[in-house]
Structure formats: C-alpha cells, structure tokens
Biopython code that builds the backbone (N, CA, C, O; Angstrom):
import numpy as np
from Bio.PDB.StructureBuilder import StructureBuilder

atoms = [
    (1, "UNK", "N", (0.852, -1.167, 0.000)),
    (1, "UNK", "CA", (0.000, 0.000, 0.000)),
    (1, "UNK", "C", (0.897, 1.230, 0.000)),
    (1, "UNK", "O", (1.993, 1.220, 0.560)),
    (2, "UNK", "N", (0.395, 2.319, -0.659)),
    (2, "UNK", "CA", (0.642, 3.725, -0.758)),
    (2, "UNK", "C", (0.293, 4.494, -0.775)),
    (2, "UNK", "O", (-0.880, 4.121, -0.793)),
    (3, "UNK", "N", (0.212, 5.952, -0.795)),
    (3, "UNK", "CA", (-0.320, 7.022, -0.135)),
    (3, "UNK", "C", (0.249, 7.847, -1.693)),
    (3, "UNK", "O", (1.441, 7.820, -2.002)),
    (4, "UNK", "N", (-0.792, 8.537, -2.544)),
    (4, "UNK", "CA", (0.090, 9.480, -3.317)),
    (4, "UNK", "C", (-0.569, 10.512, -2.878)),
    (4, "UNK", "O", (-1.772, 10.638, -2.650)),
    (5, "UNK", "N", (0.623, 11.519, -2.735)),
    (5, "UNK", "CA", (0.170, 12.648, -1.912)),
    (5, "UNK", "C", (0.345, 14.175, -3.188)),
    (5, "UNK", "O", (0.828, 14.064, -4.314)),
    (6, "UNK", "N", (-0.044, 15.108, -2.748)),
    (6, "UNK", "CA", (0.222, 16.579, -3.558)),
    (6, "UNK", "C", (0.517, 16.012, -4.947)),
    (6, "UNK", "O", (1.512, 15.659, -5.579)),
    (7, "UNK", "N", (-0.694, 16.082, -5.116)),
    (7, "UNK", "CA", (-1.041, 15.871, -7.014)),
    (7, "UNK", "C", (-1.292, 16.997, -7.494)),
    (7, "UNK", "O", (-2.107, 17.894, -7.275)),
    (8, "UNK", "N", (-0.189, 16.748, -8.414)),
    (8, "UNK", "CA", (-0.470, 18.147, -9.553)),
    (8, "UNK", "C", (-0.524, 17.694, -11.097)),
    (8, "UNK", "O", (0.350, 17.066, -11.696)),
    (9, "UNK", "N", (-1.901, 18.214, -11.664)),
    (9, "UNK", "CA", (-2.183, 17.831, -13.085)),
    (9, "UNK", "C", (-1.916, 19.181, -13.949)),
    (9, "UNK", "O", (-2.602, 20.141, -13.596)),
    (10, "UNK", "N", (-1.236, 19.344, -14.767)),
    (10, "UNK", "CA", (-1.333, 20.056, -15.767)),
    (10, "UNK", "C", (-1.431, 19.227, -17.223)),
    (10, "UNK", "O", (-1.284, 18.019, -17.406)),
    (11, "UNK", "N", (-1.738, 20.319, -18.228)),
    (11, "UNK", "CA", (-1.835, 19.480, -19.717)),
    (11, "UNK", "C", (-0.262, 18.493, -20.105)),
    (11, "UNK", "O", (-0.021, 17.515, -20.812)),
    (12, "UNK", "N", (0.186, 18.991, -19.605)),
    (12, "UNK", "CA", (1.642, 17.889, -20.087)),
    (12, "UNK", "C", (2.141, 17.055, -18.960)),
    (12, "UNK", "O", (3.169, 16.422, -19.204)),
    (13, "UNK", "N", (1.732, 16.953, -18.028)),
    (13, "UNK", "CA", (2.290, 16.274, -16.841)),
    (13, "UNK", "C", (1.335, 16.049, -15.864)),
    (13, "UNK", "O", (0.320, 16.735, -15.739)),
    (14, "UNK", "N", (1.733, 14.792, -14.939)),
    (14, "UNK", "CA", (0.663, 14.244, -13.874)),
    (14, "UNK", "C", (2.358, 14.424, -12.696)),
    (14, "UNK", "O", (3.430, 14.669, -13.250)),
    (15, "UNK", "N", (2.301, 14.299, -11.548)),
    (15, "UNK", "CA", (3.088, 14.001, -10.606)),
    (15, "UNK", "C", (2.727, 13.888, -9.537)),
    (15, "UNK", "O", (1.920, 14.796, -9.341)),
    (16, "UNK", "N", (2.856, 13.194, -8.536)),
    (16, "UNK", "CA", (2.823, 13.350, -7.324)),
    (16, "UNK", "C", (3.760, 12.937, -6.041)),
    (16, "UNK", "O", (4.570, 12.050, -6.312)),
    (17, "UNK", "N", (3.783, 13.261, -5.138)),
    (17, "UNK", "CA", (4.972, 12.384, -3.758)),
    (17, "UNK", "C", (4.280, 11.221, -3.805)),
    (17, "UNK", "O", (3.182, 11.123, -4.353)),
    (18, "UNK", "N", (4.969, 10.145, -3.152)),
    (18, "UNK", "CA", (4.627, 8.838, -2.847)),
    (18, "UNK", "C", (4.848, 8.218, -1.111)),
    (18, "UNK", "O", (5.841, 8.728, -0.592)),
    (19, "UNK", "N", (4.538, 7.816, -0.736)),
    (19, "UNK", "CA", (5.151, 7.122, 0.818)),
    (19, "UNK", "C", (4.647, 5.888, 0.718)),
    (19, "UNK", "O", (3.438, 5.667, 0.654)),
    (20, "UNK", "N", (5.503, 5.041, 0.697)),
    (20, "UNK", "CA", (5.412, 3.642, 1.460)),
    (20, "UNK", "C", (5.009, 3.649, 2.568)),
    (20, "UNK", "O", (5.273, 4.450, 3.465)),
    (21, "UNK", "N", (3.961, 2.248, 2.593)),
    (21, "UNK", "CA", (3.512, 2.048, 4.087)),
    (21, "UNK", "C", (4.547, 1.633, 4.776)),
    (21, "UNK", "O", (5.586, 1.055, 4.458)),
    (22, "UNK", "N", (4.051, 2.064, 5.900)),
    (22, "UNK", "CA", (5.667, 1.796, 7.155)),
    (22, "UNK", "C", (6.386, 2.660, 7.023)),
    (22, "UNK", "O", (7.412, 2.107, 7.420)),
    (23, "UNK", "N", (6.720, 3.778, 6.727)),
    (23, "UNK", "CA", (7.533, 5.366, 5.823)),
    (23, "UNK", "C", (7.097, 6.128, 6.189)),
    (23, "UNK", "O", (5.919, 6.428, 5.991)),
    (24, "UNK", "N", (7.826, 6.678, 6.810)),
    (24, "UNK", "CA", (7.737, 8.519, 6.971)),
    (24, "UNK", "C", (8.824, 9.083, 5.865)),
    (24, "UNK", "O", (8.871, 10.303, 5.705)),
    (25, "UNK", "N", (9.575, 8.352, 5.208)),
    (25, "UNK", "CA", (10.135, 8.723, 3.626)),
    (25, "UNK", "C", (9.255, 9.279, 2.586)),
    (25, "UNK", "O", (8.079, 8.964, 2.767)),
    (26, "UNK", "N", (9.436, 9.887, 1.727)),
    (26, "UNK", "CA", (8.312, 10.272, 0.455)),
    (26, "UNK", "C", (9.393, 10.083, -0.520)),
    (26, "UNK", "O", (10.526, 10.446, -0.205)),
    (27, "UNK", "N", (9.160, 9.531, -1.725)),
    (27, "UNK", "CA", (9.579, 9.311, -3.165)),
    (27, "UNK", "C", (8.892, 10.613, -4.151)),
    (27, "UNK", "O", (7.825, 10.878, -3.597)),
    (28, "UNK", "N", (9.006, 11.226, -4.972)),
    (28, "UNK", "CA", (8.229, 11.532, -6.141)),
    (28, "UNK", "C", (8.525, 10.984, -7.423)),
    (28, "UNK", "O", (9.648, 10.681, -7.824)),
    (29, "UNK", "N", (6.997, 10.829, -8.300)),
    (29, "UNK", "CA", (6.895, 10.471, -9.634)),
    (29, "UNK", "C", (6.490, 11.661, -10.580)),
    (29, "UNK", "O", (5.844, 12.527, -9.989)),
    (30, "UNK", "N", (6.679, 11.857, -11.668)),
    (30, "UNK", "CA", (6.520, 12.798, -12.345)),
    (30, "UNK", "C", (6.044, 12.087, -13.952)),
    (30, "UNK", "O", (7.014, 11.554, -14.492)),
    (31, "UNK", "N", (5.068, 12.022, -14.566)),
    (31, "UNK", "CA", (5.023, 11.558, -15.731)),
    (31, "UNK", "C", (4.551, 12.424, -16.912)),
    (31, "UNK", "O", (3.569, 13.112, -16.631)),
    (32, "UNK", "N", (5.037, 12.560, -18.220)),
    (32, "UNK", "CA", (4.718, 12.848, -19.281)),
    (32, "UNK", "C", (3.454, 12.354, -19.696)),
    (32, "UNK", "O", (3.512, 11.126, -19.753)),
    (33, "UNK", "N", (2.379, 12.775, -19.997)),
    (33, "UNK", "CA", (1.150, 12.454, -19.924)),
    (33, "UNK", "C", (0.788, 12.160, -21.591)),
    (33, "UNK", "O", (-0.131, 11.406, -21.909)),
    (34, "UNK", "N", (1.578, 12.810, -22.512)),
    (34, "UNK", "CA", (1.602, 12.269, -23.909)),
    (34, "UNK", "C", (2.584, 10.878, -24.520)),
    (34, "UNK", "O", (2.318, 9.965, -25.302)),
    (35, "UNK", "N", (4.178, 11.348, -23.507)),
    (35, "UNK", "CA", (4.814, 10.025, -23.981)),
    (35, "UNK", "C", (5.435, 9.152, -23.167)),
    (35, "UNK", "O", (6.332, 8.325, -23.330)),
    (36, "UNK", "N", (4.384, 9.712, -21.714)),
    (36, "UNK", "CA", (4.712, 8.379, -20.734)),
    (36, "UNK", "C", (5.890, 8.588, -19.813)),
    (36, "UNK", "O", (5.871, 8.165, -18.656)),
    (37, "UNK", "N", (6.982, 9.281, -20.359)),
    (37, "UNK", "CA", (8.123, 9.345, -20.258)),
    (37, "UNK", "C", (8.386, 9.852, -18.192)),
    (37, "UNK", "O", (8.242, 10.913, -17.585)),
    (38, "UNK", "N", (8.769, 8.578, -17.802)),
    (38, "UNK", "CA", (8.467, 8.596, -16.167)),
    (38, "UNK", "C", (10.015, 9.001, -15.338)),
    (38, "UNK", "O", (11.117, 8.453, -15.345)),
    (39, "UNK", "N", (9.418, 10.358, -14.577)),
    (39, "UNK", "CA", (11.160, 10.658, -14.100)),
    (39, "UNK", "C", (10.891, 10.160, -12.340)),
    (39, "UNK", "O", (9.898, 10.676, -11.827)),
    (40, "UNK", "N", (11.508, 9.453, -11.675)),
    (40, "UNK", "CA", (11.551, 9.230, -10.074)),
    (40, "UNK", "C", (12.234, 9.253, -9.201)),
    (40, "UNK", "O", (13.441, 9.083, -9.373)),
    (41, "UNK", "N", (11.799, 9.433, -8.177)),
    (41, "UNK", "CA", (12.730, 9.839, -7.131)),
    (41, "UNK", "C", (12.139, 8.845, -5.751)),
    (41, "UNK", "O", (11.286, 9.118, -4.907)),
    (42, "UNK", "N", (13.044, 7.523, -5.950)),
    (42, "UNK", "CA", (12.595, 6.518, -5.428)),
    (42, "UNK", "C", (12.815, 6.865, -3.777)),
    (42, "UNK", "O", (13.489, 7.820, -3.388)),
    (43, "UNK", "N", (12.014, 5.764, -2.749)),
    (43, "UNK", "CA", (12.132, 5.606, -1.698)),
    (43, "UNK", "C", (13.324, 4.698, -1.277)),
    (43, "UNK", "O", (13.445, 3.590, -1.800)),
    (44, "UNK", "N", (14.108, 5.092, -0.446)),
    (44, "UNK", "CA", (15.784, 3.665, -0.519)),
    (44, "UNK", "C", (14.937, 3.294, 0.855)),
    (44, "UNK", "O", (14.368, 3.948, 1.729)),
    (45, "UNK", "N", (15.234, 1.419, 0.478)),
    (45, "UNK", "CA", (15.113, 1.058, 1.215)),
    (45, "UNK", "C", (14.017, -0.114, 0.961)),
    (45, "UNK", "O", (13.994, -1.263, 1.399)),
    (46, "UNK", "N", (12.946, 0.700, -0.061)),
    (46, "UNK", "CA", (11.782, -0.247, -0.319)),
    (46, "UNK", "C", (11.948, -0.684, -2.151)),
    (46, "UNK", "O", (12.359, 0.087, -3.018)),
    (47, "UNK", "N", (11.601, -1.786, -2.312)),
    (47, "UNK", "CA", (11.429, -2.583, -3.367)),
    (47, "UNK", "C", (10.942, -1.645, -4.614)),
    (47, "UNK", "O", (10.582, -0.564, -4.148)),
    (48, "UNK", "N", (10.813, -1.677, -5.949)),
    (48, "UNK", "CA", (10.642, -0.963, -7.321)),
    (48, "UNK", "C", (9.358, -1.468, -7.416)),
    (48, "UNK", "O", (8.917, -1.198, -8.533)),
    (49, "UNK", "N", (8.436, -2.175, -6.641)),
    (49, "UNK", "CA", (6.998, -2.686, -6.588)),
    (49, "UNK", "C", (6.522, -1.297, -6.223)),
    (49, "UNK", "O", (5.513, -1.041, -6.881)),
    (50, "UNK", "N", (6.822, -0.439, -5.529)),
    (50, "UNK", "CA", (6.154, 0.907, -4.753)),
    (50, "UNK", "C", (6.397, 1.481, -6.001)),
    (50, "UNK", "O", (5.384, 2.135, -6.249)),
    (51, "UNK", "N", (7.294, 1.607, -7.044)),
    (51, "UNK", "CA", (7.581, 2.913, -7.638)),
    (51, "UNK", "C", (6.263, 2.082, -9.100)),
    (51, "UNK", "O", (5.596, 2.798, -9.847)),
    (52, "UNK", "N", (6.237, 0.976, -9.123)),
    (52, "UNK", "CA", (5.482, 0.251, -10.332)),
    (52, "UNK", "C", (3.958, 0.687, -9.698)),
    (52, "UNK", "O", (2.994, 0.839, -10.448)),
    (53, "UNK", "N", (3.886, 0.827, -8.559)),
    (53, "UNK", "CA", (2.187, 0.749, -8.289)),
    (53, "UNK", "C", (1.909, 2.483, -7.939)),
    (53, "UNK", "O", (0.741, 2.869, -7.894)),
    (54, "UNK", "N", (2.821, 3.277, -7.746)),
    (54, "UNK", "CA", (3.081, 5.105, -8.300)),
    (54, "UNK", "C", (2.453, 5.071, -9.286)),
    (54, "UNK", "O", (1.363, 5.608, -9.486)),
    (55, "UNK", "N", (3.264, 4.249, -10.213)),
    (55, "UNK", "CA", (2.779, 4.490, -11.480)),
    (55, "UNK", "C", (1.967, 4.509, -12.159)),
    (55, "UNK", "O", (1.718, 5.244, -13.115)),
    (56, "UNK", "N", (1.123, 3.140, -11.439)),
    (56, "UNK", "CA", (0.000, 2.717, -11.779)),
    (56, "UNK", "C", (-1.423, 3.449, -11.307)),
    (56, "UNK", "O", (-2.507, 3.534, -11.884)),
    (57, "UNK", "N", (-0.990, 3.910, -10.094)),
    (57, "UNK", "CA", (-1.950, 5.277, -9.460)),
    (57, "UNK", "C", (-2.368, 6.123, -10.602)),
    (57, "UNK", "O", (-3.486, 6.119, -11.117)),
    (58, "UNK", "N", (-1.224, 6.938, -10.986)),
    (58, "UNK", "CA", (-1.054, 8.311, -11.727)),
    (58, "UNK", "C", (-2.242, 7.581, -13.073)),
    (58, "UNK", "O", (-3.293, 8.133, -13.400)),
    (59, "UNK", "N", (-1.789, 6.424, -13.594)),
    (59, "UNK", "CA", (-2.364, 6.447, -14.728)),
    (59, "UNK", "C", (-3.870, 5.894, -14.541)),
    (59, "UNK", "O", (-4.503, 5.625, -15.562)),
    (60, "UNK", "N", (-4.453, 5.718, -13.307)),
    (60, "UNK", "CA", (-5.503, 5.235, -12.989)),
    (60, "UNK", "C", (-6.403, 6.693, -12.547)),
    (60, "UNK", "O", (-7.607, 6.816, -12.771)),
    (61, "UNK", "N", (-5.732, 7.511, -12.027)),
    (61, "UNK", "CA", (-6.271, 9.029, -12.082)),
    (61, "UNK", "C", (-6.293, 10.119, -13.304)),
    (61, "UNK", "O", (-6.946, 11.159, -13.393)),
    (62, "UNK", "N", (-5.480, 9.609, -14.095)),
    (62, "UNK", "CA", (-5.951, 9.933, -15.300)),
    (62, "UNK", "C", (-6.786, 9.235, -16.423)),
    (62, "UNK", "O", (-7.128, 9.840, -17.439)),
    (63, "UNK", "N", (-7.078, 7.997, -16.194)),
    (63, "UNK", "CA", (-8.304, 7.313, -16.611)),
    (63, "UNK", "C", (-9.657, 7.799, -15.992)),
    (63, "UNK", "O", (-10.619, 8.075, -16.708)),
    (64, "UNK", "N", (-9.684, 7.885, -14.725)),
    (64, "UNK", "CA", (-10.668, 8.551, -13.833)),
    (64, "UNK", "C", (-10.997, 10.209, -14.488)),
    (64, "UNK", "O", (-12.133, 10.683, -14.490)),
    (65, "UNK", "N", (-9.981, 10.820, -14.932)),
    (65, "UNK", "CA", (-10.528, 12.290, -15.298)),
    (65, "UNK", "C", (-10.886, 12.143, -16.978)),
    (65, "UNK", "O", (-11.171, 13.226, -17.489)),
    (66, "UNK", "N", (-10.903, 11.369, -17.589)),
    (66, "UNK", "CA", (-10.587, 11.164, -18.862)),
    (66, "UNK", "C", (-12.866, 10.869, -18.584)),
    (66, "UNK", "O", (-13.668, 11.520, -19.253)),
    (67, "UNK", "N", (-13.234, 9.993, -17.697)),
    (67, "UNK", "CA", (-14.508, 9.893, -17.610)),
    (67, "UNK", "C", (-15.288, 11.131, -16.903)),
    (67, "UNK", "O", (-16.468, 11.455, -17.045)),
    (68, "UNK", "N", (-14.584, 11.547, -16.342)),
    (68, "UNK", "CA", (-15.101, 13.041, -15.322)),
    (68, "UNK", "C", (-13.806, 14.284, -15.288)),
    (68, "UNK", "O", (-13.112, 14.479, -14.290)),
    (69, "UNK", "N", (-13.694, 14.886, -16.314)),
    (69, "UNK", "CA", (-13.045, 16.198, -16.162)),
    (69, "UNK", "C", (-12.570, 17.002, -14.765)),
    (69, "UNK", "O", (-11.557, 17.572, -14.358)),
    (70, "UNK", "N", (-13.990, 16.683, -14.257)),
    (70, "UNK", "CA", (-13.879, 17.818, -13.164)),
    (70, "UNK", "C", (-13.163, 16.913, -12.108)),
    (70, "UNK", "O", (-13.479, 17.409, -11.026)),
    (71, "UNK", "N", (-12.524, 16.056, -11.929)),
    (71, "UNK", "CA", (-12.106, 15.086, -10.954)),
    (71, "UNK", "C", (-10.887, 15.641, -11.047)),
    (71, "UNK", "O", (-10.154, 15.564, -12.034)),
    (72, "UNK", "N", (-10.519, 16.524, -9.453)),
    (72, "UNK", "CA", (-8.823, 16.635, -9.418)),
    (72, "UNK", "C", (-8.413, 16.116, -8.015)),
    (72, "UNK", "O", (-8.973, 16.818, -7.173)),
    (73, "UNK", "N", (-7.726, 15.252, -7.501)),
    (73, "UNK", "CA", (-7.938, 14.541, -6.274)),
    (73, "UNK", "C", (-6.439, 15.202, -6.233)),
    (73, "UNK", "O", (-5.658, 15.450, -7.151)),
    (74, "UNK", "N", (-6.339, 15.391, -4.825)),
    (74, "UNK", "CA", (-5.256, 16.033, -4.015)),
    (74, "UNK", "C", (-4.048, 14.662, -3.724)),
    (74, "UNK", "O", (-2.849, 14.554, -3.978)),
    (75, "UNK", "N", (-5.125, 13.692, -3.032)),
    (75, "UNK", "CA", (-4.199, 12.453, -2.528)),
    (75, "UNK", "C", (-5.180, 11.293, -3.352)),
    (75, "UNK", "O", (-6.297, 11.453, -3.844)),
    (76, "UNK", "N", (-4.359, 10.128, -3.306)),
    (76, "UNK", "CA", (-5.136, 8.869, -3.509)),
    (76, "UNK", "C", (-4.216, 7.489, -2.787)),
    (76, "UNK", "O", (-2.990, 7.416, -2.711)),
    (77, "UNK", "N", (-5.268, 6.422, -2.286)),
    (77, "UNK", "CA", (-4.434, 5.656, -2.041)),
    (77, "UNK", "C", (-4.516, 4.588, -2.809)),
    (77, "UNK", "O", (-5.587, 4.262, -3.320)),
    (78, "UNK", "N", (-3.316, 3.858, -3.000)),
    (78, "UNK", "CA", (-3.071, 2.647, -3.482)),
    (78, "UNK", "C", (-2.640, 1.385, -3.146)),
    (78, "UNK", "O", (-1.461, 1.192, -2.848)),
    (79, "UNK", "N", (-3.710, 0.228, -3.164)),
    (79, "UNK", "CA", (-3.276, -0.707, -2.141)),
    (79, "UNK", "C", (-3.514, -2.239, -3.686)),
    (79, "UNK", "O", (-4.193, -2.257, -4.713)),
    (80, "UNK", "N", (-2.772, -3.032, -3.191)),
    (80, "UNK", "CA", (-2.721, -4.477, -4.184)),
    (80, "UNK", "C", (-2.378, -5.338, -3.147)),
    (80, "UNK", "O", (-2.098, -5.093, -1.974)),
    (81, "UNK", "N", (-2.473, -6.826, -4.023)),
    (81, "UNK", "CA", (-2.433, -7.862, -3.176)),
    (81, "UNK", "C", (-1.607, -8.823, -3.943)),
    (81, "UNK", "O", (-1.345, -9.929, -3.469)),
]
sb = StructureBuilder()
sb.init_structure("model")
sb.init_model(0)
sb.init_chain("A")
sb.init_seg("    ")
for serial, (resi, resn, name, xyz) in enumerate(atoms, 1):
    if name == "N":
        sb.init_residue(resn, " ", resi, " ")
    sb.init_atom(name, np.array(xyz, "f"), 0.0, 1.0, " ", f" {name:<3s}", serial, name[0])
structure = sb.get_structure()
C-alpha cells in the first residue's frame, strides 16, 4: 500500500509524492502524460513494486478524469495484493 500525496495535473504532466507504508520517507513520480516518459525519485530502502504501483496510481487518475473532467484529487491511495 501507498499514499500518493500533492497531485499536480497540468496538460503535459501528472506528478505526485509517494510514501510507502511503514515510511515517513516520500519518493516523487513525475510523468509525461503524452509520452509516458516517467522521471523518479525513489524511496531507498523499499522494493521498485512501490515505484510500479506510483505508477500505476497516476495512470488510474488519469483514466478517472478522462470519464469526469472535473475530478482533481489532491491524494489517492493505493493498495494491491
């Protein structure tokens, strides 16, 4: 599970901080919203599963606004099994 925190959407970019559960650390992700192109600033310490399911956030909140425009979420969490 993860916490993406201070989301910021503009037309060319999605980003937000990240924290691992168990973390008072924060990571940020930053993505190119036309060519994907993903810059990060990992958490040391925890596995590239946290920075894969970041990722998977960002592009799941932009599927979410893609059906509702007006959807700008501050935080979201992300949990898998």
């Amino acid at each position: 599970m993860l916490k993406l925190k201070n989301i910021k959407i503009t037309d060319a970019y999605i980003e937000a901080d990240y924290i691992p559960e168990c973390s008072s650390e924060c990571g940020h992700i930053k993505m190119n919203r036309v060519t994907k192109e993903i810059d990060v600033r990992s958490v040391i310490g925890f596995s590239d599963t946290y920075t894969r399911m970041a990722i998977n956030g960002l592009e799941r909140i932009l599927y979410d606004i893609k059906k509702d425009p007006s959807y700008t979420p501050n935080e979201r969490l992300v949990m898998w099994y």
